[in-house]
N, C-alpha and C positions, 0 to 999 in steps of 0.2 A: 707582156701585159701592160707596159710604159703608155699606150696609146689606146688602152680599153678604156670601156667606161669605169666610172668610178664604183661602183657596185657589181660589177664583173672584179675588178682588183680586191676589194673589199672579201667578194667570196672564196678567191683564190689564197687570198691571207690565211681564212680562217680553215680552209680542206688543207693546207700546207698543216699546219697546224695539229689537225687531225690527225692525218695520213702518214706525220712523221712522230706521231704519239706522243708529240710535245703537249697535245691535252688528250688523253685519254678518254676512254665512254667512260661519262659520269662528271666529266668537268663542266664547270659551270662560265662560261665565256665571259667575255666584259661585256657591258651592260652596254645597249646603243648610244648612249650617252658618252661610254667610255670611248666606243667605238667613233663618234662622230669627231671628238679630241683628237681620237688618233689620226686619222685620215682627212681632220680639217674638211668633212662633209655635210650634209643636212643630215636629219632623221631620218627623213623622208629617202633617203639612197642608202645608208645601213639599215634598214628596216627592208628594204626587197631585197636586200641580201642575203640577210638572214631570212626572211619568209621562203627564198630558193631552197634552202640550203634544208629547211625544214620538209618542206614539201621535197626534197629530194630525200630525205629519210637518217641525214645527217645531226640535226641537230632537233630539241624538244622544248617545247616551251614548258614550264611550268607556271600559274599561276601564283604572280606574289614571292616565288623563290628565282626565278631569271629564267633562262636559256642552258640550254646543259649539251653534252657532246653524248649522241644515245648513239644503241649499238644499232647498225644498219638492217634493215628488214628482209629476211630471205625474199627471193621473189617468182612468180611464177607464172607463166600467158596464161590468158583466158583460152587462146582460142587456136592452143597447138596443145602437143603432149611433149615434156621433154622430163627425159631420164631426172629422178632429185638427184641420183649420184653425181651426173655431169654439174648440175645444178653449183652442188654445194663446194665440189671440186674448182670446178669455175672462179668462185669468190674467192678460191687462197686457202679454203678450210678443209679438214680433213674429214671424209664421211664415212660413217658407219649404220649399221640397222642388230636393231634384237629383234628375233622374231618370235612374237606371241605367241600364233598359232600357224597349224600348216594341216589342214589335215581334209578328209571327205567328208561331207554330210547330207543329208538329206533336206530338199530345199522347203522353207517353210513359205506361207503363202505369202507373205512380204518380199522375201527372197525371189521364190518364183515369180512375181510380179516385175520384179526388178531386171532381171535376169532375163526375159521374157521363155520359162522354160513350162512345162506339168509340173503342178504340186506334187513332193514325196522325189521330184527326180533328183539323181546324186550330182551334185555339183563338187566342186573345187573351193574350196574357203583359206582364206590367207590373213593373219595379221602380225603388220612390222610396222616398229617405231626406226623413224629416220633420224639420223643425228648429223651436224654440223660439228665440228667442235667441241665434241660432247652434249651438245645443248640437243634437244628434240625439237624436232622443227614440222615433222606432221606424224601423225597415225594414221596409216593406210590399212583398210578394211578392206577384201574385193574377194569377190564371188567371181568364179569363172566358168566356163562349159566348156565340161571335159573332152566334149565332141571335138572340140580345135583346138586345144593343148593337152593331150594327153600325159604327156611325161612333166602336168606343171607341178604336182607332188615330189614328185625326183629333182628338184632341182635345188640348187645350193643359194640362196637367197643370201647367203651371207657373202657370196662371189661377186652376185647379178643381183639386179632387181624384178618384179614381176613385170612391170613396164617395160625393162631393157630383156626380157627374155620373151612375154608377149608378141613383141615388136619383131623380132626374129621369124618365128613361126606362122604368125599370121597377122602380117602387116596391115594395119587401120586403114581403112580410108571414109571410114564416119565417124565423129566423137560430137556428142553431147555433155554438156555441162549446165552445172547451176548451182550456185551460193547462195548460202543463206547463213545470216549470222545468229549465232543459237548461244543458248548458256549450255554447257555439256553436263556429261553426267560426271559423278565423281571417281569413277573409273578411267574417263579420255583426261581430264585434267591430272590423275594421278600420273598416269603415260608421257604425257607432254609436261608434267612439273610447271602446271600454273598456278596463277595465285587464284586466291576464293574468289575474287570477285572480276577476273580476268574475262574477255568475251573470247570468243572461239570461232573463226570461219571454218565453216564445213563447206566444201566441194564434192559436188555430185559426178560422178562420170560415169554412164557409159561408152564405149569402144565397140565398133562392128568391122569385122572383115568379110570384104563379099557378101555385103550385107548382111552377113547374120554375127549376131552377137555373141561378142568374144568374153567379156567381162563387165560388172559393175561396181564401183567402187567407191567407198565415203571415205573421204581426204581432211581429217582434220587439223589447224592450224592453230595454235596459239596468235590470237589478234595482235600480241605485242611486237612479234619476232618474226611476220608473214603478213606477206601483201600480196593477191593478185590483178596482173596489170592487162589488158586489151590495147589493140591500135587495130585503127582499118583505117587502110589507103583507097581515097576515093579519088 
């Protein structure tokens, strides 16, 4: 790093730092001022440093209180589907799921709507809270048609997930999505353990195989601890 820039060295100080737990989530770093002392630089080049290092999901500003070490944001494409287990596994952390509910019911016209099925027809309903570390990182809601997973009732969701066992049976080749950011009810924030005035991203999915639809599902995320990210190569 002898021959980076100086704000590239500057950010690689402060991720050493991090990453070797020499400050912790929840430290509060030195102040750019302290920082420009240190590395004999302008404001102006610890200050895109640290603005990186924020927008990389590393560090928080807080107003009036300084710059703080926060905990990193799960994260998830727009514009694939990938298993949370590999997900959360991926980062270092250990995954688990409780699952709410598992069971058959009869689709109500919201459902049917979504689902694209007759009102009253029996569908598949599923709810599991994901965890990272212990911590809840979404609640996944999904409606499925039993017509193309018939054994999803039987399955061990504490083994698999409904995405990694979906995907098995009747591999996707259409997904729609859409976010919207909502205040939830006090039942999804009671699940995900947020605070009262925390925002909540929900993600919309459905999934078709061979064109017909396989599941529909409401993905909700604690705002503070989840981001989802897009890229298209043009």
């Amino acid at each position: 790093m002898a021959n980076a820039p100086r704000y590239q060295q500057i950010k690689a100080y402060i991720e050493e730092k991090i990453e070797t737990r020499v400050w912790p989530v929840g430290t509060r770093i030195p102040t750019e001022y302290e920082l420009c002392d240190l590395f004999n630089v302008s404001r102006m080049t610890v200050n895109k440093a640290v603005r990186d290092l924020v927008t990389d999901g590393l560090l928080e500003r807080t107003p009036r209180l300084g710059t703080f070490v926060t905990e990193p944001k799960a994260e998830s494409p727009l514009m694939d589907i990938r298993n949370i287990a590999d997900e959360v596994t991926a980062r270092g952390q250990h995954y688990h799921s409780v699952i709410h509910a598992l069971k058959r019911l009869s689709a109500p016209v919201d459902v049917a709507m979504r689902l694209g099925v007759m009102l009253g027809t029996d569908v598949y309903y599923s709810e599991i809270v994901h965890y990272g570390d212990e911590i809840p990182l979404q609640l996944e809601q999904r409606w499925v048609n039993p017509a193309l997973a018939p054994a999803y009732l039987e399955q061990d969701f504490n083994q698999t997930t409904p995405n990694e066992y979906l995907s098995s049976v009747c591999p996707v080749n259409t997904i729609e999505h859409s976010v919207e950011a909502i205040n939830p009810s006090s039942a999804v924030k009671e699940a995900l353990a947020m605070k009262s005035d925390e925002p909540c991203l929900l993600l919309h999915r459905r999934t078709w195989s061979q064109q017909t639809l396989v599941s529909a599902a409401l993905l909700y995320h604690p705002g503070s601890r989840y981001k989802l990210t897009s890229r298209t190569d043009r």
